[in-house]
C-alpha positions in Angstrom: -40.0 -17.5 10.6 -43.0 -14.9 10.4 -41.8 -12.4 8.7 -43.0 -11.0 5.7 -42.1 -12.3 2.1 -40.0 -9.9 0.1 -41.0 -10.2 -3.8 -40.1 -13.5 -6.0 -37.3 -12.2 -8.0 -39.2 -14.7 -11.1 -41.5 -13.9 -14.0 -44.3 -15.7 -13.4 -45.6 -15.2 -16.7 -42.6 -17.4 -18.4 -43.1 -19.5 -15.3 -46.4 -20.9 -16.4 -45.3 -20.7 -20.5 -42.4 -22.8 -19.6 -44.2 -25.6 -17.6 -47.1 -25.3 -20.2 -44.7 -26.0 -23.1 -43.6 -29.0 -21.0 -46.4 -30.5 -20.1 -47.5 -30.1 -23.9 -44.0 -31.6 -25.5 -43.6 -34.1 -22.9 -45.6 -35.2 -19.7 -48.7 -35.9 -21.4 -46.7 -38.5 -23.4 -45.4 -39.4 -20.3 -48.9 -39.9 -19.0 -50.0 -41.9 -21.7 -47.4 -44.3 -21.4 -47.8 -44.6 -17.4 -51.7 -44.8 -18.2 -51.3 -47.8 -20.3 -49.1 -49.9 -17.8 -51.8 -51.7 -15.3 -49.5 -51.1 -12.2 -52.1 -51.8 -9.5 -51.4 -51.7 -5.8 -49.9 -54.8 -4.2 -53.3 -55.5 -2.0 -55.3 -55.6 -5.6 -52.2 -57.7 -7.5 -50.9 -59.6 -4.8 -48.5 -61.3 -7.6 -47.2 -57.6 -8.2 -43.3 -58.5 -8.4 -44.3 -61.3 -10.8 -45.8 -59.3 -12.9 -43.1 -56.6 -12.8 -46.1 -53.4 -13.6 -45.0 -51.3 -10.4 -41.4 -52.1 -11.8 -41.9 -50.7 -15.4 -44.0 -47.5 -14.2 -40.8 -47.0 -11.4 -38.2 -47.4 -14.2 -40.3 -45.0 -16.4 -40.2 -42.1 -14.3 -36.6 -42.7 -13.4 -35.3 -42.8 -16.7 -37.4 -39.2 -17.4 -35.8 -37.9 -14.4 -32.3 -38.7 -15.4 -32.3 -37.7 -19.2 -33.5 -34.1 -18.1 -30.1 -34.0 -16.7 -31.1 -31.4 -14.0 -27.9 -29.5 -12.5 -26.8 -31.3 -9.1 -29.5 -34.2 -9.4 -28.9 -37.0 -8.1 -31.7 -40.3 -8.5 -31.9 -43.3 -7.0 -33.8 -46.3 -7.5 -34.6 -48.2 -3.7 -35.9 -51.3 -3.2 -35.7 -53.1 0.4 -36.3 -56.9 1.2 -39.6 -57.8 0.3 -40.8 -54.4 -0.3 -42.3 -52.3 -3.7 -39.5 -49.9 -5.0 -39.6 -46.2 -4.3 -37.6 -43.6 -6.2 -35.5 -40.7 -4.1 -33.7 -37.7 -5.8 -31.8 -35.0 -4.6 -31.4 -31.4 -5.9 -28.6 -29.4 -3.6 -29.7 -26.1 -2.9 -29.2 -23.0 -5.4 -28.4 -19.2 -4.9 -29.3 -19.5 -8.7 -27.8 -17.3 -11.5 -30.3 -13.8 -10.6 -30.4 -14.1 -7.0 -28.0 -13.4 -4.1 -27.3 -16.4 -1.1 -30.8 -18.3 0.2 -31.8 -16.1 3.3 -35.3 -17.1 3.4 -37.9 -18.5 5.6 -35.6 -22.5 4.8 -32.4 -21.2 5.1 -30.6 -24.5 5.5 -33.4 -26.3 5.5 -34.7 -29.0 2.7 -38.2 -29.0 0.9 -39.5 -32.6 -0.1 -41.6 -33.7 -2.6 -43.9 -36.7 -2.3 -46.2 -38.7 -4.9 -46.9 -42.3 -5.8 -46.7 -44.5 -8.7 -49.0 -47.5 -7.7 -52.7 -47.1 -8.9 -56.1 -48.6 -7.8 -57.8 -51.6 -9.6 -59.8 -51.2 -13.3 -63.5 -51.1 -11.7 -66.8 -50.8 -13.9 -68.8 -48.4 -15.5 -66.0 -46.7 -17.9 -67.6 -44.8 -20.9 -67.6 -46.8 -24.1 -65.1 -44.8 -25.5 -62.6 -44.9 -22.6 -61.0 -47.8 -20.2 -58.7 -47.9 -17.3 -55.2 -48.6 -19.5 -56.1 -46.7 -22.7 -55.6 -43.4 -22.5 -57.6 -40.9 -23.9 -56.4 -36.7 -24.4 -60.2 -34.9 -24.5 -61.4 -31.2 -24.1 -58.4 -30.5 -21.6 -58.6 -33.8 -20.1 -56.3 -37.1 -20.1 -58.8 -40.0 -18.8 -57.4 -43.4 -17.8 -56.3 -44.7 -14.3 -53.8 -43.1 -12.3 -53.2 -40.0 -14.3 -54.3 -37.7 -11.5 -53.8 -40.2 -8.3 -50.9 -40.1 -8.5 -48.8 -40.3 -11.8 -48.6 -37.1 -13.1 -46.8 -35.6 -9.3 -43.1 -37.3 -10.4 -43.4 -35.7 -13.6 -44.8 -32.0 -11.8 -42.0 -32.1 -9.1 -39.2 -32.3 -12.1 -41.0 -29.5 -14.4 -41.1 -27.2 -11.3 -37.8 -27.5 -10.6 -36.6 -27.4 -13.9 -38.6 -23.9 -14.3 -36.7 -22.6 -11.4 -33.6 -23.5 -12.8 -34.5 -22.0 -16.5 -35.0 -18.9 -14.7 -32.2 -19.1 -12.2 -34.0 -18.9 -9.2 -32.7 -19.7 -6.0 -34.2 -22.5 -4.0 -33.7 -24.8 -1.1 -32.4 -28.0 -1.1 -35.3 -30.5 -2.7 -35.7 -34.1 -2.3 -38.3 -36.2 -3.8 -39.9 -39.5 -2.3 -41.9 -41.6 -4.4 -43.5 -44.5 -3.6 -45.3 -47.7 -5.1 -48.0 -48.9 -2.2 -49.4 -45.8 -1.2 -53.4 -47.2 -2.8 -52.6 -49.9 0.0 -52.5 -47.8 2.9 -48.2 -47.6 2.2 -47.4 -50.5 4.6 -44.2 -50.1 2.7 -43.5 -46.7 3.3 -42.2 -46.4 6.6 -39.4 -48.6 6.4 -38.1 -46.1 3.3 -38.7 -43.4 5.6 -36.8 -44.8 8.7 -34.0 -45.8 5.9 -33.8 -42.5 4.0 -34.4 -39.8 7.1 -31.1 -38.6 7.3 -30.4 -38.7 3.5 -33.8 -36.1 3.5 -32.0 -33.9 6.2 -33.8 -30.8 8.2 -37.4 -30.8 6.4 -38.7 -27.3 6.3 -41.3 -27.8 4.1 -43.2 -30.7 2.4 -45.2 -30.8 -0.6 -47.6 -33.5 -1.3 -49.1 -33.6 -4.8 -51.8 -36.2 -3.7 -54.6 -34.6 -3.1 -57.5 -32.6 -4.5 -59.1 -29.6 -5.2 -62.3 -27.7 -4.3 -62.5 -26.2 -8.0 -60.3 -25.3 -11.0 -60.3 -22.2 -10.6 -57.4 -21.3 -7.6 -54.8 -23.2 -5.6 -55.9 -24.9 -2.9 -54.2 -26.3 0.1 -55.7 -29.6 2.0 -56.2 -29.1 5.9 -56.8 -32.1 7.1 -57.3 -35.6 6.1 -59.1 -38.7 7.5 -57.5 -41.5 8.3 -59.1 -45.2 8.1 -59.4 -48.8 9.1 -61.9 -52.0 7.6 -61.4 -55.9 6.8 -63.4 -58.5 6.1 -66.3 -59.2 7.9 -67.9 -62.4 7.6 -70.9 -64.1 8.7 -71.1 -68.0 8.6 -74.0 -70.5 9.4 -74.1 -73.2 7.4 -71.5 -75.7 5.6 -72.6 -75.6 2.1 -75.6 -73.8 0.5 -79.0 -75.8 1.5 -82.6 -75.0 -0.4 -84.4 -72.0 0.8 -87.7 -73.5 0.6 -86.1 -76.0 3.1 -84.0 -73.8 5.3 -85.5 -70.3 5.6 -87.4 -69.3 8.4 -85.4 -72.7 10.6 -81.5 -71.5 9.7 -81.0 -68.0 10.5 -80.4 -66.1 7.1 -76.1 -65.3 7.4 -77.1 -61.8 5.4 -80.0 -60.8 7.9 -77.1 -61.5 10.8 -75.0 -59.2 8.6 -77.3 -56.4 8.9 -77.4 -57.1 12.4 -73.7 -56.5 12.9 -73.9 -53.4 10.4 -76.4 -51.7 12.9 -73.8 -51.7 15.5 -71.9 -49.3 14.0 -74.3 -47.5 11.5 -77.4 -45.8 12.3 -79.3 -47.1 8.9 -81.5 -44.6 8.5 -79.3 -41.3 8.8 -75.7 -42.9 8.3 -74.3 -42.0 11.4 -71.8 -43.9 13.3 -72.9 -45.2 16.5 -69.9 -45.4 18.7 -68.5 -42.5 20.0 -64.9 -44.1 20.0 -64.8 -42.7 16.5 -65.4 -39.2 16.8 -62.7 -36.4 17.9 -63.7 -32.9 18.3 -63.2 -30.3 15.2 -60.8 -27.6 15.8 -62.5 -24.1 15.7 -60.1 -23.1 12.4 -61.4 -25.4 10.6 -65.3 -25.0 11.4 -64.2 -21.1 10.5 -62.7 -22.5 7.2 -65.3 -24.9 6.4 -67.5 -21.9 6.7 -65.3 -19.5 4.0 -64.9 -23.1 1.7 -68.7 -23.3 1.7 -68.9 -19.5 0.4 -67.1 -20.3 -2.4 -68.3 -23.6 -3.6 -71.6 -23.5 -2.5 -74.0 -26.3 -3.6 -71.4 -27.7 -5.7 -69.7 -29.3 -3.0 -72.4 -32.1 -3.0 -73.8 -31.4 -7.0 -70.1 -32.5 -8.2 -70.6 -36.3 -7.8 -72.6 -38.3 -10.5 -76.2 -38.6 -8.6 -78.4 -41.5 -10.7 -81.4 -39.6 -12.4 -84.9 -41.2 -13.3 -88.2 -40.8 -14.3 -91.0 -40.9 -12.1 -94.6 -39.9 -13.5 -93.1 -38.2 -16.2 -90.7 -35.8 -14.6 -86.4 -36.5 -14.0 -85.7 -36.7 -10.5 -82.1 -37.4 -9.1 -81.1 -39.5 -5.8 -80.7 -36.5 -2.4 -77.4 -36.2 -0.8 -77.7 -36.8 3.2 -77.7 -32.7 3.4 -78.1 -30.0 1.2 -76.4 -27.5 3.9 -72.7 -26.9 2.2 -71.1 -26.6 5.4 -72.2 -29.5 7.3 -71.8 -31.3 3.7 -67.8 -30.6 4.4 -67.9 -31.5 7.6 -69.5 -34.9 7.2 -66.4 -35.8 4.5 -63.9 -34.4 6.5 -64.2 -34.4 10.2 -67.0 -37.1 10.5 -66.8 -41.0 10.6 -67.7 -42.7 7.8 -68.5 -46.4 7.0 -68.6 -48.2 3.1 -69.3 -51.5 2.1 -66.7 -51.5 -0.9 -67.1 -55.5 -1.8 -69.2 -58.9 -0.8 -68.6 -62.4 -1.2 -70.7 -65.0 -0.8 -73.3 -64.3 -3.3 -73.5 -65.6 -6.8 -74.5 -63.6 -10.0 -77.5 -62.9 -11.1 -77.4 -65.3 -13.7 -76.7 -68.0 -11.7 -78.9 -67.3 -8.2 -80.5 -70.4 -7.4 -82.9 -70.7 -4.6 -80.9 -71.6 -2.2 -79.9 -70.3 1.4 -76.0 -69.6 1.1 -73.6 -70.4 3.9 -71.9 -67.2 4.3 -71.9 -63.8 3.9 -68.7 -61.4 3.2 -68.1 -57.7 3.1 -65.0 -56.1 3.0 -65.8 -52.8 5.0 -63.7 -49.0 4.8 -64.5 -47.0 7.9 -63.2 -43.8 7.2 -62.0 -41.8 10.5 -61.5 -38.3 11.7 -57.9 -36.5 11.2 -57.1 -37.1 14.8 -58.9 -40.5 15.6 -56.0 -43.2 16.4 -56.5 -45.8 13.6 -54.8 -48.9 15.8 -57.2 -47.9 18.3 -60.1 -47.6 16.5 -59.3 -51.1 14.7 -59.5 -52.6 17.5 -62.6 -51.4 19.2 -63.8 -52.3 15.4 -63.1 -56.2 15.9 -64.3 -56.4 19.3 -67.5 -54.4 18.7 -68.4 -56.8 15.6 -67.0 -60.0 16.6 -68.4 -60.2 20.2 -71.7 -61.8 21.2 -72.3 -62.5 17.7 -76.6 -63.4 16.8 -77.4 -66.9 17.0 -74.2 -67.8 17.8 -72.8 -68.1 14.5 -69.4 -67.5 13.3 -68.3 -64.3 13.2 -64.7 -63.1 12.0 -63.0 -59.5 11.6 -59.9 -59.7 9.4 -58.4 -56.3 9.5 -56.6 -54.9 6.7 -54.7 -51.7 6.8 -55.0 -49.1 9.0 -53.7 -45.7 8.5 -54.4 -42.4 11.2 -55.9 -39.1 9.2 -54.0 -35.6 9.8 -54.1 -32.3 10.5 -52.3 -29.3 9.2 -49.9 -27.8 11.4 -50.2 -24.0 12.0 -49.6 -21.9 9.5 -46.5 -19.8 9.2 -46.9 -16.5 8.3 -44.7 -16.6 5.0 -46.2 -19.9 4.0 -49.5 -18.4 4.1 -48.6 -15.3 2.0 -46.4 -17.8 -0.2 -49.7 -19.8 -1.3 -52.4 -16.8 -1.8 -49.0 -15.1 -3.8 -48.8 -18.2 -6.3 -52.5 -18.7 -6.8 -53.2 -15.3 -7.7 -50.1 -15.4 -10.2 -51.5 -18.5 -11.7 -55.0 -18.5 -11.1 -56.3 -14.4 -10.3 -57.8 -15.6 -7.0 -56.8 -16.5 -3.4 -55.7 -19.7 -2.3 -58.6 -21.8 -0.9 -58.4 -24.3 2.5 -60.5 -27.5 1.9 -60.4 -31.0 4.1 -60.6 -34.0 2.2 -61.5 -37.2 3.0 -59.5 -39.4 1.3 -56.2 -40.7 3.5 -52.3 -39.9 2.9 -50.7 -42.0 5.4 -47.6 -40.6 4.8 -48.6 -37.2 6.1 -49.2 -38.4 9.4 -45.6 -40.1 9.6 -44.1 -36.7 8.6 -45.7 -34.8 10.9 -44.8 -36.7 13.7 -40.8 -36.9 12.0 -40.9 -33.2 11.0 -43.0 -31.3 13.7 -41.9 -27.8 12.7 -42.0 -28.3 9.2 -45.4 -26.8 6.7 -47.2 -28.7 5.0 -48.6 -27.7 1.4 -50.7 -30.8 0.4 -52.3 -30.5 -2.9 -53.3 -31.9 -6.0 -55.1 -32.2 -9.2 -58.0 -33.7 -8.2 -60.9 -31.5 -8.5 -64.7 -32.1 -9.6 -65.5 -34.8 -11.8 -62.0 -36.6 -11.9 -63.1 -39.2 -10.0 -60.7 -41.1 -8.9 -60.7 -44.5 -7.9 -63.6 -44.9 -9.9 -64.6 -45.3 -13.7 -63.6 -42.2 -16.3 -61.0 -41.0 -13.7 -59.0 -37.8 -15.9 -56.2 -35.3 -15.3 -57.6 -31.8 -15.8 -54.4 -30.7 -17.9 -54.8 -26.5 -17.7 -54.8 -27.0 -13.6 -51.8 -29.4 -14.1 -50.2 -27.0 -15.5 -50.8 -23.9 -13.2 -50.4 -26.2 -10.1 -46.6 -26.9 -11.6 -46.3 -23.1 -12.1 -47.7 -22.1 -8.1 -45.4 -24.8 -6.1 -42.6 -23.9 -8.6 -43.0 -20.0 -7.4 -43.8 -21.5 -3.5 -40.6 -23.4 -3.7 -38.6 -19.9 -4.6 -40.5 -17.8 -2.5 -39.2 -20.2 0.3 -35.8 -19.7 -0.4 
């Protein structure tokens, strides 16, 4: 299992041309068409099968798959009772036509390939000249939602395979799971998994093409990932709205008993979470890898988000991040408890703010939890810690929503690890680079647990500015296409 790598019989030079004419002549048209379909998650289009979006972006990528007509491939279109489709292929393993019989490091063993096809909701602030369903190919970038999280990894997973077999590489066997609710926390996911684990066989090796990157510039495999819990929280005191000239100062404002609740579990003034419940302790390798991470990317690990600038007295100053200190700046996103407010209810607009002291307050909360911090657990200390004793007695309800533990790379074997710094210097002239993110795969802990022996290689195209989830999310297309070429030569170094 630890033994060194002997040299990747392919040319990695018409490894990247091949996957770069590809992604030219087909994915991105691909991408444009998946762009333009709104198929949002089930818990932001509750009337999801109604609408039938999830369906057409799953019936998309399946009819790709199948008109590549990839030797030995065999697809499958799943849907359980009551549950969004996934798609599953299988590619039987291949001596291929310039290689003698497998004999490496997944000799019998399967490789499988994970993305998603469901997307997050539209949200606000898209440049005038882009949107959310209208896709848009600029400067090496194709903007629109769900381009980079997670569209394009179907589409990847089939080029690098097909390079392999343009080349006649050997490789393992190769499955590919791809799921529709995964922007939901994938409550649907392991039922498929429970289903389909014997189909997937002896998993040596899994690649996730769902995550993110620390730059553009090298290959870089995620470490860890948090997990996360949140609801609705909601704070009521009256029955219907009453005049605040009336009221105030006699009926206890449902917003300041908000803030109340809030400072249970937030330390206002520094962020910090309060309970210790949510903290785990860091693993020395990654503090050491932090440490290299921070070396490489400096200041921009905190400079890459889009800080609000303004004038004040004549000169452009721009909001602070919580630290300046690149290290600690990757270990508060990564191994450190985090707490949003990511909606409210209760509150009219603007426009139409009366004076009047409103009955309730709302606000849908995302806790985001360390790698190794139990997310049923953690839920539940949530609820009790907001619900209990609430101010003034008023009414007080937690409504959780989905829950999902974070994850932690298993050790690294010592082929894997010369197998990634191999591919990113063919495709990128540098080393591969370690980097936590902070985001949640729920998957990867269910894996883990299901394939304890297996590595891990969780990567992705998201790097700085691509923003996802939010407004002028893009694909950073050169990457794309050297990320295809690096798991392509990862997959044959395995065999």
């Amino acid at each position: 299992m630890n033994a060194p790598l002997p040299p990747t019989a392919i040319n990695t030079e018409q490894l990247l041309a091949q996957v770069s004419r590809q992604w030219d002549e087909e994915l991105l048209t691909c991408l444009r068409r998946y762009i333009e379909i709104p198929a949002k998650s089930p818990t932001f289009d509750p009337n999801w099968a109604q609408h039938g979006h999830i369906q057409a972006v799953v019936r998309d990528a399946a009819q790709w798959v199948e008109a590549q007509k990839v030797d030995g491939l065999r697809l499958e279109l799943i849907t359980l009772d009551g549950r969004t489709p996934v798609l599953f292929f299988e590619v039987p393993a291949s001596t291929g036509a310039n290689a003698q019989a497998s004999s490496g490091p997944l000799k019998g063993q399967t490789v499988l390939m994970y993305g998603h096809l469901d997307k997050q909701p539209e949200f606000t602030g898209w440049r005038s000249d882009l949107g959310p369903w209208t896709p848009k190919y600029q400067d090496g970038r194709l903007y629109g939602r769900g381009g980079a999280d997670d569209g394009y990894a179907v589409y990847a997973a089939l080029a690098a395979i097909q390079a392999l077999k343009r080349q006649g590489a050997a490789h393992p066997r190769i499955v590919g799971l791809i799921e529709t609710s995964e922007e939901s926390g994938s409550p649907d996911l392991l039922p498929y998994v429970d289903a389909l684990k014997d189909r997937m066989g002896d998993v040596g090796l899994v690649i996730c093409l769902d995550s993110g990157a620390g730059n553009y510039d090298q290959l870089w495999m995620t470490t860890s990932l948090r997990g996360m819990t949140g609801g609705i929280l909601k704070v009521e005191v009256l029955t219907e709205g009453v005049h605040s000239g009336d009221a105030s100062g006699v009926v206890p404002s449902s917003f300041r008993i908000m803030r109340q609740l809030i400072e249970r579990l937030e330390d206002s003034a520094t962020g910090r979470l309060l309970p210790p419940d949510f903290y785990c302790e860091v693993p020395e390798q990654r503090m050491a890898q932090m440490a290299q991470t921070a070396g490489i990317l400096g200041e921009q690990i905190y400079k890459r988000f889009p800080w609000a600038h303004y004038d004040c007295d004549g000169s452009v100053q721009s909001v602070l991040p919580t630290t300046t200190d690149p290290v600690q700046a990757l270990l508060n996103r990564t191994w450190l408890p985090a707490l949003s407010v990511i909606g409210a209810d209760g509150f009219p607009d603007l426009q139409n703010a009366g004076n009047v002291l409103r009955p309730y307050t709302a606000f849908k909360l995302s806790l985001r939890l360390p790698p190794t911090v139990d997310a049923a657990q953690a839920t539940q200390r949530l609820k009790a810690l907001l619900e209990d004793n609430a101010p003034y007695q008023a009414r007080v309800t937690f409504e959780p929503r989905h829950a999902a533990t974070g994850w932690n790379a298993p050790e690294t074997a010592t082929w894997f690890e010369q197998a990634l710094h191999a591919a990113s210097q063919s495709h990128f002239g540098a080393p591969c680079g370690y980097i936590g993110q902070g985001g949640t795969i729920p998957l990867m802990n269910m894996l883990s647990k299901g394939f304890p022996k297996a590595q891990m290689l969780v990567c992705g195209v998201l790097g700085p500015q691509s923003n996802a989830h939010g407004p002028n999310e893009f694909l950073h297309v050169p990457y794309a296409k050297k990320l295809t070429a690096a798991v392509a030569q990862l997959i044959a170094q395995a065999a």
